[in-house]
C-alpha positions as CSV (number, residue, x, y, z in Angstrom):
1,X,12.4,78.0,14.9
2,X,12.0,75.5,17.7
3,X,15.3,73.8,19.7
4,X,16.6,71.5,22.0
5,X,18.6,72.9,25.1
6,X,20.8,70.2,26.6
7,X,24.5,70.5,27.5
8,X,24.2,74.3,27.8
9,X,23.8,74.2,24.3
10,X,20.4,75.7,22.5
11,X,20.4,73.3,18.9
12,X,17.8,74.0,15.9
13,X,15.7,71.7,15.8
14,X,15.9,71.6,12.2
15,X,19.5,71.7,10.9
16,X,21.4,71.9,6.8
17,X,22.6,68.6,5.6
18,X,25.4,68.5,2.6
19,X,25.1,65.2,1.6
20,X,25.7,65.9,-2.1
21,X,27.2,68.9,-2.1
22,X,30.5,69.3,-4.2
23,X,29.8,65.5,-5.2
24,X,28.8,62.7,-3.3
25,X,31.8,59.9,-3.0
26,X,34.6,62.7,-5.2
27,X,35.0,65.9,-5.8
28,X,32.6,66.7,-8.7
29,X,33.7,71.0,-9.2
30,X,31.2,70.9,-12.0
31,X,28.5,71.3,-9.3
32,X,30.4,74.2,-7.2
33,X,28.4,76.9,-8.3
34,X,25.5,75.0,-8.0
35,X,26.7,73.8,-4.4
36,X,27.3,76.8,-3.4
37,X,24.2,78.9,-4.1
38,X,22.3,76.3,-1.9
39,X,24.8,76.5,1.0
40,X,24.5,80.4,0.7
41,X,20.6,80.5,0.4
42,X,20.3,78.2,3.4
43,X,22.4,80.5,5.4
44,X,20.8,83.7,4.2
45,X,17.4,81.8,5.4
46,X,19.4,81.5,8.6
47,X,20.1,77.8,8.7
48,X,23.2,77.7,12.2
49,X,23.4,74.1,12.4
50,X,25.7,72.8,9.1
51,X,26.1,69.6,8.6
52,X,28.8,67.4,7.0
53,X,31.8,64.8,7.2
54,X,35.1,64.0,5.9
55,X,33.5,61.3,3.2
56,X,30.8,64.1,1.6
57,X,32.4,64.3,-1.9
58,X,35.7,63.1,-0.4
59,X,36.3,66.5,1.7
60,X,35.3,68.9,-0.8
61,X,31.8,69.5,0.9
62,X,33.4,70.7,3.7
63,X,35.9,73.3,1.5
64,X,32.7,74.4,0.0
65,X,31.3,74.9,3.4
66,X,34.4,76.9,4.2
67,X,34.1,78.9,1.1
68,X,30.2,80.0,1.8
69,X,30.9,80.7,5.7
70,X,33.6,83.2,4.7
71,X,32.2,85.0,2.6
72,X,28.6,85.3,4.1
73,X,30.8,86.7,7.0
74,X,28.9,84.7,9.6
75,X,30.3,84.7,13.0
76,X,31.6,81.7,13.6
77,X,30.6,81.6,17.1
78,X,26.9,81.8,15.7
79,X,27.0,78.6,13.7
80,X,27.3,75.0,15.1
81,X,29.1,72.9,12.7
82,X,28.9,68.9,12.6
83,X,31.6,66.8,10.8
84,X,32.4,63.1,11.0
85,X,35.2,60.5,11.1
86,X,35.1,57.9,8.9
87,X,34.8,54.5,9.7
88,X,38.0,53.3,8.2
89,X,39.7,56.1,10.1
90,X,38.8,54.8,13.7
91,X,42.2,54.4,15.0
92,X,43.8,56.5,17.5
93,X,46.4,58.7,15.5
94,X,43.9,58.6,12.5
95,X,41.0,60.2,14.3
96,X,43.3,62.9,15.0
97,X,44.5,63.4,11.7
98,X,40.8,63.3,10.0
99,X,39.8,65.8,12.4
100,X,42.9,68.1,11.9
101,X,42.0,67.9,8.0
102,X,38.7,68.7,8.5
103,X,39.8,71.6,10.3
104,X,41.6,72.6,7.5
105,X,39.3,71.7,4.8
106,X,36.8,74.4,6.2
107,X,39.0,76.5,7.6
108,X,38.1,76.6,11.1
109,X,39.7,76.4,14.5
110,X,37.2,73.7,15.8
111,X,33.9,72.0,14.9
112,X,30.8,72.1,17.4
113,X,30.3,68.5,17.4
114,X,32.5,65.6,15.6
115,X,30.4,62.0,15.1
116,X,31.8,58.7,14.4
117,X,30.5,58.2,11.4
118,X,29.4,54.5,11.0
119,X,30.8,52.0,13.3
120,X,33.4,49.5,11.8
121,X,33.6,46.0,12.8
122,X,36.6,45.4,14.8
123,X,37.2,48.5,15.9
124,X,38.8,49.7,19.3
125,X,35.6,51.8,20.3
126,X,38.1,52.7,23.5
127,X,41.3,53.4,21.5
128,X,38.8,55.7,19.2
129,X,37.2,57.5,22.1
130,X,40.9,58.5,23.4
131,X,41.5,60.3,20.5
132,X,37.8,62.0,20.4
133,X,38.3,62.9,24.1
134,X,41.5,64.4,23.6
135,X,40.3,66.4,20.6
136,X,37.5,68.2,22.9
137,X,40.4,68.6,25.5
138,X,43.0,70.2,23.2
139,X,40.2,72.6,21.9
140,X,39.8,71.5,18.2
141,X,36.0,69.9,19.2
142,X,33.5,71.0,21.9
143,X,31.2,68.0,21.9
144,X,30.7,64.2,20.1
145,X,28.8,62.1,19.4
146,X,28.1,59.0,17.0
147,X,26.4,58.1,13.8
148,X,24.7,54.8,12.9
149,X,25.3,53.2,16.6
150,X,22.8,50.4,18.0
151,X,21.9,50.3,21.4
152,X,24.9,48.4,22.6
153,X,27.3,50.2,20.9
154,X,25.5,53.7,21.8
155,X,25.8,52.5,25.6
156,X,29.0,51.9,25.1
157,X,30.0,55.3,23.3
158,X,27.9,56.8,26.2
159,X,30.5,55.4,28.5
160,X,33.3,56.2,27.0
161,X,32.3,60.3,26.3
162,X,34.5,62.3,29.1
163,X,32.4,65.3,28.3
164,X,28.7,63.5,27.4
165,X,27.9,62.4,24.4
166,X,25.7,64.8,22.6
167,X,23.7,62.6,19.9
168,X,23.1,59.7,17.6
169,X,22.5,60.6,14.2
170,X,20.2,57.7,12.3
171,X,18.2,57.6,9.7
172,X,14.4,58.3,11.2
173,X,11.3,59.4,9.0
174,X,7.5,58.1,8.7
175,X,8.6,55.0,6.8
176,X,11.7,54.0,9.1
177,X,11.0,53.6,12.5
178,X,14.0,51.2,13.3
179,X,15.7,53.4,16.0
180,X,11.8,53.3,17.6
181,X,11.5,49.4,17.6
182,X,15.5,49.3,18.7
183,X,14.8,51.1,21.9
184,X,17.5,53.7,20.5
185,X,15.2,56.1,20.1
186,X,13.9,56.1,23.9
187,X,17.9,55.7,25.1
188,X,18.2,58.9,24.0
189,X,15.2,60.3,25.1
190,X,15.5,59.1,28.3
191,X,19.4,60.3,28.7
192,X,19.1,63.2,27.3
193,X,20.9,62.1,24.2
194,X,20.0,64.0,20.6
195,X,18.3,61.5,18.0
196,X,18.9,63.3,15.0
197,X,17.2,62.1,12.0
198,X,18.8,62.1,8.7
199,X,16.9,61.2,5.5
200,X,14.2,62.5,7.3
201,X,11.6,62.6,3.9
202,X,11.6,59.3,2.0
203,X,9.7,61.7,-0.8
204,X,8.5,58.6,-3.2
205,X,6.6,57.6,0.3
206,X,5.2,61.1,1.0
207,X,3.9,61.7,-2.1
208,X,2.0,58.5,-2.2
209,X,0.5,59.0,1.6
210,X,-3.1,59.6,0.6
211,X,-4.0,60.9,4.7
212,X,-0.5,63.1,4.5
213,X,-1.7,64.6,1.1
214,X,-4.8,65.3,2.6
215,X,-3.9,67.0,5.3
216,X,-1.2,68.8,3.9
217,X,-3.6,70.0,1.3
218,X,-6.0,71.1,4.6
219,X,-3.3,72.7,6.1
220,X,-2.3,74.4,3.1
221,X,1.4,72.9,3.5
222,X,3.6,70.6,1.8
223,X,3.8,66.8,3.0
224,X,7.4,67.1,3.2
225,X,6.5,69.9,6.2
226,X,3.7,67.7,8.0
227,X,6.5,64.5,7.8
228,X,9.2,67.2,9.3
229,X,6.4,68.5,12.0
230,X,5.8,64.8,13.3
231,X,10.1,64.9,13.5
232,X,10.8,67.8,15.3
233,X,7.7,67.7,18.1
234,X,9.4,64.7,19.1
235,X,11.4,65.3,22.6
236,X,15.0,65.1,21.7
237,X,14.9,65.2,18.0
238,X,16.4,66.8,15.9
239,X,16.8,66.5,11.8
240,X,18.9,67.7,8.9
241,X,17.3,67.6,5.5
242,X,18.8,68.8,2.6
243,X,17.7,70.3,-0.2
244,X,19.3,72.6,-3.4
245,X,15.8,74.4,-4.0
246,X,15.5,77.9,-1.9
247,X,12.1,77.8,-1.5
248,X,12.2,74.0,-0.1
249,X,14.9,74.9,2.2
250,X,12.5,77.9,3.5
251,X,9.7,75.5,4.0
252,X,11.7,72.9,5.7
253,X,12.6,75.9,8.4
254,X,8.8,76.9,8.3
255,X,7.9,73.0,9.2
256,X,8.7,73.9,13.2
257,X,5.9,76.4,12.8
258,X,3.4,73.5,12.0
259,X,1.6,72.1,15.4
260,X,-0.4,69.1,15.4
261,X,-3.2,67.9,17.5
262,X,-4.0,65.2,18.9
263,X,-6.4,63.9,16.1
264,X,-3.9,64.8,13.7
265,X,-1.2,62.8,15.1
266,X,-2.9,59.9,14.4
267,X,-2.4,59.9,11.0
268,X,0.9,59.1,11.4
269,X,0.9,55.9,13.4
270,X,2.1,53.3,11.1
């Protein structure tokens, strides 16, 4: 496993998201068992970094995250847990509630690192920061960041962080280079802000990448690896794909292990 070391903080580069478990916009307990077995396959592969928000399946991601932390016994001090607030719940006394029921939810004492999830228009960036800022203060959160911010509003946020703000989560992969050509990419870079990349493998693109195919099949990996290797040798990048499937979950770990060269890179300028 490769990481990023910032904030006295040493992050996998490649991280567990849970979009989809326990449902996507409700609670769907048909899929429990299912959701479970990948959230306790991807820790027994030794996935740290979890992530998830209030709106995954309306909470019940993050009770199912609860449930599979408990009883894989993992000390809690080992893991870094993510969560979000959602947009509609940017206001001062509501970010404090969300983040007390997320607290709740997985039955924890704090989260690592709590995002703004989207940005809303009209909100009171300030009035919302207030509340993150006293969250980190009082204990329940160690570090923030945002989710879905331009570069004005990341500036912004930057601002308005007491204790730094740790990342922007976006959605980054070979087909979407938006936070590239928005300069949001090299803000963080260059302020030692995470980027981390969600939806990091558009798959229907990767399978159809006749240069990724072939080099994967050189390589003797998957493309889905080679599109994670181009992620996570970036400086200040970081991803969190998800996937039910053991065996992908082991090979998205494995993709850190995959350096390119030079020549090799240049397959994936678009």
């Amino acid at each position: 496993m490769k990481y990023e070391t910032l904030h006295n903080l040493r992050i996998p580069k490649i991280g567990f998201g849970t979009w989809r478990i326990g449902g996507e916009n409700s609670p769907e307990p048909a899929l429990d068992d299912f959701s479970l077995a990948a959230l306790n396959s991807a820790l027994d592969l030794g996935y740290t970094h979890i992530d998830t928000a209030e709106a995954y399946a309306a909470g019940h991601a993050e009770e199912l995250i609860g449930r599979a932390t408990r009883t894989a016994m993992v000390d809690r001090e080992a893991l870094f847990i993510t969560s979000k607030v959602s947009p509609e719940h940017l206001a001062y006394e509501d970010v404090l509630r969300s983040c007390e029921n997320s607290l709740r939810r997985l039955g924890m004492e704090y989260v690592d690192l709590y995002l703004i999830h989207w940005p809303a228009r009209g909100m009171n960036l300030k009035e919302a920061f207030r509340a993150l800022n006293k969250l980190v203060k009082d204990g329940k959160v160690r570090h923030l960041g945002v989710s879905n911010f331009d570069l004005k509003l990341l500036k912004e946020a930057a601002a308005l962080s007491e204790t730094g703000l740790l990342t922007n989560q976006v959605s980054y992969s070979l087909p979407d280079r938006t936070c590239e050509q928005n300069g949001v990419l090299a803000y963080c870079q260059e302020n030692d802000i995470l980027l981390t990349a969600y939806s990091p493998v558009k798959r229907r693109f990767i399978r159809g990448d006749r240069p990724l195919k072939e080099l994967a099949k050189q390589r003797g990996v998957t493309t889905q690896q080679l599109a994670l290797a181009w992620l996570v040798r970036q400086p200040r990048v970081i991803t969190i794909p998800m996937s039910f499937d053991a065996q992908h979950q082991a090979e998205n770990l494995a993709a850190t292990a995959i350096n390119l060269s030079e020549s090799e890179l240049s397959l994936f300028v678009r």
